[in-house]
C-alpha positions as CSV (number, residue, x, y, z in Angstrom):
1,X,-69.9,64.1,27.3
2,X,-67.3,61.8,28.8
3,X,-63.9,61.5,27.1
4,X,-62.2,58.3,26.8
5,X,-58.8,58.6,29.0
6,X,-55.6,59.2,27.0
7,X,-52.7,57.1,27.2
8,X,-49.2,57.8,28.2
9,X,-47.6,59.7,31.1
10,X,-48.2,63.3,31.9
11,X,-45.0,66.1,32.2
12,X,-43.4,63.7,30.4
13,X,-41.7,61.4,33.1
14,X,-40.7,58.6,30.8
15,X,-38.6,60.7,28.5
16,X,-36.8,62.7,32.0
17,X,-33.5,62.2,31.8
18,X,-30.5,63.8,34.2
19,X,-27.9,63.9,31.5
20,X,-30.7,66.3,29.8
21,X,-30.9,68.6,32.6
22,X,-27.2,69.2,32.7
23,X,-27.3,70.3,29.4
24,X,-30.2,72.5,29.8
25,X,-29.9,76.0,30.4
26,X,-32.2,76.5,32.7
27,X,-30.7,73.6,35.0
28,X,-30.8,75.2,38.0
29,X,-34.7,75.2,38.2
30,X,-34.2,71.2,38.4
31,X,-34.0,70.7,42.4
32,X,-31.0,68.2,42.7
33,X,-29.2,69.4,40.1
34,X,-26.3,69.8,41.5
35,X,-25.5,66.3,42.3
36,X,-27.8,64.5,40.0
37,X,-26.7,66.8,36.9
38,X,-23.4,67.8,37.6
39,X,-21.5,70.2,35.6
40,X,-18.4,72.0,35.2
41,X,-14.5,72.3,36.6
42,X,-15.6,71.7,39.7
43,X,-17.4,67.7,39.6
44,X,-14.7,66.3,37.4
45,X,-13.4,63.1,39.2
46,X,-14.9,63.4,42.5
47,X,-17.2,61.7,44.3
48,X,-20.1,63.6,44.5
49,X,-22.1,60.9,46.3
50,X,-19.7,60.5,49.2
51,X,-22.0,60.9,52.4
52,X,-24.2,57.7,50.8
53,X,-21.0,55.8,50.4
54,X,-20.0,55.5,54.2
55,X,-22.6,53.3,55.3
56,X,-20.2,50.8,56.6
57,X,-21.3,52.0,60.3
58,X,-23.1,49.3,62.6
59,X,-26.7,49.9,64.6
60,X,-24.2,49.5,68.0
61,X,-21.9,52.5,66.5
62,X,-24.6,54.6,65.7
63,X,-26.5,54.4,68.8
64,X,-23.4,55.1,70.7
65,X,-22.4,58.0,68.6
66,X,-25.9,59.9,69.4
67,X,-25.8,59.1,72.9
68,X,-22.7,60.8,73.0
69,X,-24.1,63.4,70.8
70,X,-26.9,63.9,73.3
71,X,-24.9,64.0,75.7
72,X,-22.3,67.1,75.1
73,X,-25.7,68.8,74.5
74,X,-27.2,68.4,77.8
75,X,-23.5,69.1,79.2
76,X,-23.8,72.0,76.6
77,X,-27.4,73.2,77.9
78,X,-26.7,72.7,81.7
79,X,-23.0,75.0,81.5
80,X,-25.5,78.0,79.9
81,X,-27.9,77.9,82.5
């Protein structure tokens, strides 16, 4: 009555590659395609990862920027009411 489990992955996740995707031609079904498969005119030497590179920012810097942040809004909210 009971089968014996099969082996392997399921959908195939080992054999996933991005640089298959690109090539596909149904690509843009992939969500993250656009940065993880890039193609085209448009990706050719640029950085299409630049808002992870800039992470040079310290914990002090980043509090401050949303304080300020929070601040223009609740200077923002107060000048509509």
């Amino acid at each position: 009555m009971f089968e014996p489990v099969r082996g392997g992955t399921r959908g195939g996740q080992a054999e996933f590659k991005w640089t298959d995707v690109a090539q596909d031609k149904d690509r843009e079904n992939y969500l993250g395609h656009s940065i993880n498969a890039p193609t085209g005119r448009w990706q050719k030497n640029k950085d299409i990862h630049w808002y992870q590179r800039d992470a040079k920012q310290t914990e002090a810097e980043r509090q401050e920027e949303i304080r300020k942040i929070k601040e223009a809004e609740a200077e923002a909210i107060a000048a509509a009411l």
